[in-house]
N, C-alpha and C positions, 0 to 999 in steps of 0.2 A: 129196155134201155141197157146199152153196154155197161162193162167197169169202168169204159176210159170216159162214157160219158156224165157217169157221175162222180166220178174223180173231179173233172175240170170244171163241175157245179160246187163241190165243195171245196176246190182253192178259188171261186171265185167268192162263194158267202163269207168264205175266212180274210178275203180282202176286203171283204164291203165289211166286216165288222171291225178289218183293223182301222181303217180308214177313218171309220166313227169313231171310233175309241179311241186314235192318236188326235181328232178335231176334238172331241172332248177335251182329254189330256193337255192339248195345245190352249184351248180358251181357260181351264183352269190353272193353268200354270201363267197364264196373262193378266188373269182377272187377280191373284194374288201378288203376283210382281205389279202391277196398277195401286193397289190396294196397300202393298208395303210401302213404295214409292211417295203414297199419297199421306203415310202416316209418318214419314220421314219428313215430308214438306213443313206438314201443318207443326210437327214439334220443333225443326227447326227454323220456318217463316215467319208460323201463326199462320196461313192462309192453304187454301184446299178446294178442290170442286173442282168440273169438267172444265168449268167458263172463267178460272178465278187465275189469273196474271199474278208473277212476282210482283210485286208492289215496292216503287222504290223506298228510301227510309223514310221521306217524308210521309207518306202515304200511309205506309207502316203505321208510325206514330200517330196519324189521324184516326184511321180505322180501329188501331186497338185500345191507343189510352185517349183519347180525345172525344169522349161524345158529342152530342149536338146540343147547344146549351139550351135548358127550358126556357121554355116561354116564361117571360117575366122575369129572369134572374138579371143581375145587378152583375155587369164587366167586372168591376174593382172585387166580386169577391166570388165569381165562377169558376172553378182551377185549382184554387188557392185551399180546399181539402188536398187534392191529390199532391201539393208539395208538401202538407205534413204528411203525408205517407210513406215518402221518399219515391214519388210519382213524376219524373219529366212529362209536363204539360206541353201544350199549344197553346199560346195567346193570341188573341188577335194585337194589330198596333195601335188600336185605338186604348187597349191592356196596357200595352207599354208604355203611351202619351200619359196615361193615367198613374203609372206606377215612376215616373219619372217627372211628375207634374211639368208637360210636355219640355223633357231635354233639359232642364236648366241647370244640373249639375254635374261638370265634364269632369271625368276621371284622370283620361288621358288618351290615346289614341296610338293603334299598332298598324301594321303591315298593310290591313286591309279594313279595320275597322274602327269607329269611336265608341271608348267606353262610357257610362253617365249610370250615375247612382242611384236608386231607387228605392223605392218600399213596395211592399205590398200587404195589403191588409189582409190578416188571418180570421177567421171565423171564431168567434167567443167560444171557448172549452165549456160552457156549460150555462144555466140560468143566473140570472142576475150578474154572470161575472163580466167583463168588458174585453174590448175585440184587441189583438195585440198586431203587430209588423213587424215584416221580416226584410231587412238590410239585403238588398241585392245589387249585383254591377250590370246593367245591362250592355252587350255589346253589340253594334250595329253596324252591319255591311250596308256598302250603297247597293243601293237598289239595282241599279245598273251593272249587273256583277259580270266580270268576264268571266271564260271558262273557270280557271285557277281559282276564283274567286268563291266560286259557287262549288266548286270540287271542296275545299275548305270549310263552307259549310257544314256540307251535306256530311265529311268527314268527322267534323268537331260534336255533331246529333249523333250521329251512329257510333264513335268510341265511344263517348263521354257518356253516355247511356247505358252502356256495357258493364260501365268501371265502377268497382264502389273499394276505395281504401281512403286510411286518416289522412293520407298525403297527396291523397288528390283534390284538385278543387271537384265543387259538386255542380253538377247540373239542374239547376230546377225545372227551366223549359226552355221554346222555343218560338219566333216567329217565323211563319214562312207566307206571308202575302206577297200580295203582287207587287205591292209598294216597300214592304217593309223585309228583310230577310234579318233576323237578330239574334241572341242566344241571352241567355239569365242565369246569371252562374249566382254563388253566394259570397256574400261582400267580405272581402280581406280590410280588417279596419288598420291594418300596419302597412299595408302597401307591397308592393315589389321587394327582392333583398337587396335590387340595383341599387335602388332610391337609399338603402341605409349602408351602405357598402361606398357608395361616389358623393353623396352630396350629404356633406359634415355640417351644414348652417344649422341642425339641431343637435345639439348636444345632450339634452335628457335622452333622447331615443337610442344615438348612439350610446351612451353611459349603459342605456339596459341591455342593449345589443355589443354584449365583451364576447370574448374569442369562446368562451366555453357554451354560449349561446349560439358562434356563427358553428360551431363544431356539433352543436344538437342538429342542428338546419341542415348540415351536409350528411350526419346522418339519417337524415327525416327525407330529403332529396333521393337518397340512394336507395332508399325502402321504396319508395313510389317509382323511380324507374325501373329497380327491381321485379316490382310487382306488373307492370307496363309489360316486361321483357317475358317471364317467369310465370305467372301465375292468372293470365288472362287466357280463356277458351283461346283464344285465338293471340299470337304474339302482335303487340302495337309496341311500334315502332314512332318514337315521337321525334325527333328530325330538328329539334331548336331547341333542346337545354340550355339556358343561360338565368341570368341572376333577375333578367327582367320576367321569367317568366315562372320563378318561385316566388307565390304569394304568403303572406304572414299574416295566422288571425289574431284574434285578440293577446293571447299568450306567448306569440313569435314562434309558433308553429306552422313550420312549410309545408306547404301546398301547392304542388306540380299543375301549374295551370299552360292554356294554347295548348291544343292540340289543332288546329288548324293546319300542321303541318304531318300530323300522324296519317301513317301507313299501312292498315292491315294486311298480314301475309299469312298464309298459310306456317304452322309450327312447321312441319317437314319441309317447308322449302327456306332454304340456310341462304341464300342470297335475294336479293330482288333490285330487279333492272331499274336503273336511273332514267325518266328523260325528261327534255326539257329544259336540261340546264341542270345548276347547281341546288338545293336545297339550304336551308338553316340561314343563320347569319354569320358571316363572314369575321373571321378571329375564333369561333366556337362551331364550326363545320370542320369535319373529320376531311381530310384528304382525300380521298377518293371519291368524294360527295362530288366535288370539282373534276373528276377526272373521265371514260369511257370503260369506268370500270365498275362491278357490282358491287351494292352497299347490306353491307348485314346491319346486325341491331349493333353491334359495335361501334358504329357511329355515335353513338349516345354516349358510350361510355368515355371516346373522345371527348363529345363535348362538356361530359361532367367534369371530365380532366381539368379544361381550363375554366370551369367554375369553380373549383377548388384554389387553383391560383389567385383568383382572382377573392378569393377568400381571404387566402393566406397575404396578400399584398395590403388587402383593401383600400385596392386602387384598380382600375384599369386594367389589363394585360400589356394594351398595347397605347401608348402617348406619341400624339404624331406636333413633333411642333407647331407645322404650318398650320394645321386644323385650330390647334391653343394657341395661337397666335402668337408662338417662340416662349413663351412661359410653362413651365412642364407643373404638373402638382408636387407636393414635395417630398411624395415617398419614390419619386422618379426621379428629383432631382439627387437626393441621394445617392442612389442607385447607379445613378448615370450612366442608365440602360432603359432606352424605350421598349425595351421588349420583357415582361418581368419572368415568362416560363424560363427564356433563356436565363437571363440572371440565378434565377434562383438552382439549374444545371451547373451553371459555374460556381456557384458557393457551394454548393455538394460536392462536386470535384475537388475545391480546394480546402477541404472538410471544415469549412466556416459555417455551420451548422447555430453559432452564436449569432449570428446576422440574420439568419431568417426568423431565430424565433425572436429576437427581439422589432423586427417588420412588424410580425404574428402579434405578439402581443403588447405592442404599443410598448417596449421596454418596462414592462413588469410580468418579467419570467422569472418561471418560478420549476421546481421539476419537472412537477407533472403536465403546467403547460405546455413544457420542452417537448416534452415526451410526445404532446398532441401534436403540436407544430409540426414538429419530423414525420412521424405517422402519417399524418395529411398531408406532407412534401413529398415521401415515396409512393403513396398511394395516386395520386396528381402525375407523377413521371409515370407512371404504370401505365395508365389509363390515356395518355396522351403520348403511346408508341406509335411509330411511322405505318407497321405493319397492324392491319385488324389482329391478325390470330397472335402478336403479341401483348394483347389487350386483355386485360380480365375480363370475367363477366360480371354483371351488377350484386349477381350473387355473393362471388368473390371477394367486389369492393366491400359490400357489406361485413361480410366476414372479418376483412382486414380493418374495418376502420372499430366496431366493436371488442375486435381482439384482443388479449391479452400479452401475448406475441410479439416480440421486435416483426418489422417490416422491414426486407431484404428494399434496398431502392435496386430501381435496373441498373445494370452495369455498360448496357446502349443507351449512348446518349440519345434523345426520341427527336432531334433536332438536326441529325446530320445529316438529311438529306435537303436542307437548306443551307448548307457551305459543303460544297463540291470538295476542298481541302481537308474537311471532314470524313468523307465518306472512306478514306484507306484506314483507317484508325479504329473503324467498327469489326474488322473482325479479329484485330489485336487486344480490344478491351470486354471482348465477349464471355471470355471466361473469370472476370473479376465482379466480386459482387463488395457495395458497400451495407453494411446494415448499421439503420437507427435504432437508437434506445438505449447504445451501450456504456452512453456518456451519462457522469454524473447530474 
């Protein structure tokens, strides 16, 4: 045998071994990307295997915190471990007919759903001792859900499951049958801050509910969208801050409830596209919610803006005659301005800073309430700027409303692009700032 013909025998054994040895290389470099892939799923899904589908949330929650209840166990009390645990259940609705002894006490009723007050019976802590109940709201979509509807849902189980702070309401569980689609939150025995803010026929409640109490609530508000914005794996985006959707428990401690309209988005992505129309409710939707343009989380802080107003009034923002039937309330008749953010823009301009706090605290001011009042009047203009990026963030507001600090008010009126007359004026008053706190 020549040298060339065993030359071209040994570049061909040295291709047949690379051949192997890069198919080897190839399947373990696959088999370990498979294998990483798969251990990334199961810690971030819960679920894993050749044959095993993402599982929507419902699904989710059935398969991991929902077993299949034993044979022989008793509805009214199968579940009801897992909410002392701080477990979001699954009920069936024959659970809920039960814990609501079917419907008969209506809370109130929102967007898409009716709320009705419930119990549910807890399991005895021990021998001899007796079985207690746990105060819940249950809320019920119809059955017949449009898309929107069932989007809403599916959204309110999968945040609200996520979330655990003092300022959030809590999630116990859920329904999702055929018939019934629900949620089971834990019951505010003081109601909405709408309810003690608009309608005065109680006067103990309000008496316990004075300005240094609505001023804990806004900063109890600002912690919880804070924490919404800030401090969740993932940024939620809640889309309808307003006063009907801060609850109050037994103490008059707020609790940021509805998420129905919350939006998960990736932290690294700083805007997210609109569609469909408008979000929130109208008076307390940020500008550009309404417009072909992208909404950040600064919408919220928007709308915390005119929940602060509406603080500071306690009244309404907005009094349409024709709707009141030409009778305004009487902190608008005063005012003799249906609009109160505006008003209160114009008492700051014309440094009548005496007017607002005595709106604020019912005419018993005193320094330090002053001092609140103002703080909460500049923090309110801040947050209800025309432009997002001149907006704080929840953080911020936090900061500012805990602070020790005067608060600079803006020196842009946040309104001028609602009088067209307005608008030459914004860049002549851009470099003046007024600051509160410095009055007696």
């Amino acid at each position: 045998m020549s040298s060339s013909d065993e030359t071209t025998g040994g570049s061909v054994a040295i291709a047949i071994v690379s051949v192997i040895t890069g198919g080897i290389v190839v399947i373990v470099v696959s088999v370990l990307i498979y294998k990483c892939c798969k251990l990334r799923m199961i810690r971030k899904y819960g679920y894993g295997g050749d044959d095993d589908l993402p599982l929507r949330p419902v699904e989710r929650w059935r398969a991991e915190s929902v077993p299949v209840p034993p044979t022989g166990s008793s509805s009214s009390s199968y579940g009801t471990v897992d909410v002392v645990k701080d477990r979001p259940v699954r009920f069936s609705s024959s659970q809920l007919s039960e814990f609501t002894a079917n419907y008969s006490e209506r809370l109130g009723a929102g967007g898409f759903g009716v709320v009705y007050r419930g119990q549910i019976q807890l399991p005895a802590g021990g021998q001899g001792s007796s079985s207690t109940s746990l105060a819940v709201a249950v809320k019920v979509l119809g059955s017949n859900m449009g898309r929107r509807a069932e989007e809403q849902f599916m959204a309110e189980i999968g945040t609200i499951g996520r979330t655990s702070h003092v300022n959030l309401v809590r999630l116990y569980g859920f329904c999702f049958d055929a018939d019934l689609k629900a949620l089971v939150y834990e019951f505010m025995p003081n109601g909405s801050l709408d309810h003690h803010l608009f309608h005065d026929h109680d006067s103990d409640q309000n008496q316990k509910l004075g300005f240094g109490k609505l001023y804990d609530v806004a900063v109890g508000t600002a912690k919880a969208v804070r924490y919404l914005h800030d401090e969740c794996e993932r940024r939620i985006i809640h889309y309808d801050i307003k006063p009907g959707n801060v609850l109050l428990d037994e103490a008059f401690r707020p609790k940021v409830a509805d998420f129905g309209l919350a939006r998960l988005c990736e932290r690294e992505r700083t805007h997210v596209t609109m569609t469909g129309g408008g979000r929130g409710t109208p008076g307390y939707a940020a500008p550009e919610l309404w417009m072909a343009a992208p909404a950040t989380h600064k919408c919220d802080v928007y709308s915390y803006g005119m929940l602060l107003f509406e603080i500071l009034g306690r009244r309404r923002n907005y009094v349409d005659d024709d709707v009141d039937g030409g009778a305004r309330d009487a902190a608008a008749a005063d005012s003799a301005e249906r609009w109160y953010p505006r008003w209160v823009w114009q008492r700051l301009e014309r440094g009548e800073t005496e007017a607002l706090a005595a709106r604020a605290l019912a005419s018993k001011a005193g320094k330090e309430g002053r001092k609140k009042v103002e703080r909460l009047c500049a923090v309110a203009l801040w947050c209800v700027q025309y432009r997002p990026d001149d907006r704080p963030s929840m953080s911020g507001v936090v900061r500012m409303l805990e602070g020790d600090e005067d608060v600079a008010a803006p020196a842009v009126n946040p309104f001028a692009h609602l009088d067209s007359d307005l608008l030459s004026s914004r860049t002549s008053t851009a470099y003046t700032t007024t600051t509160f706190g410095s009055a007696a």
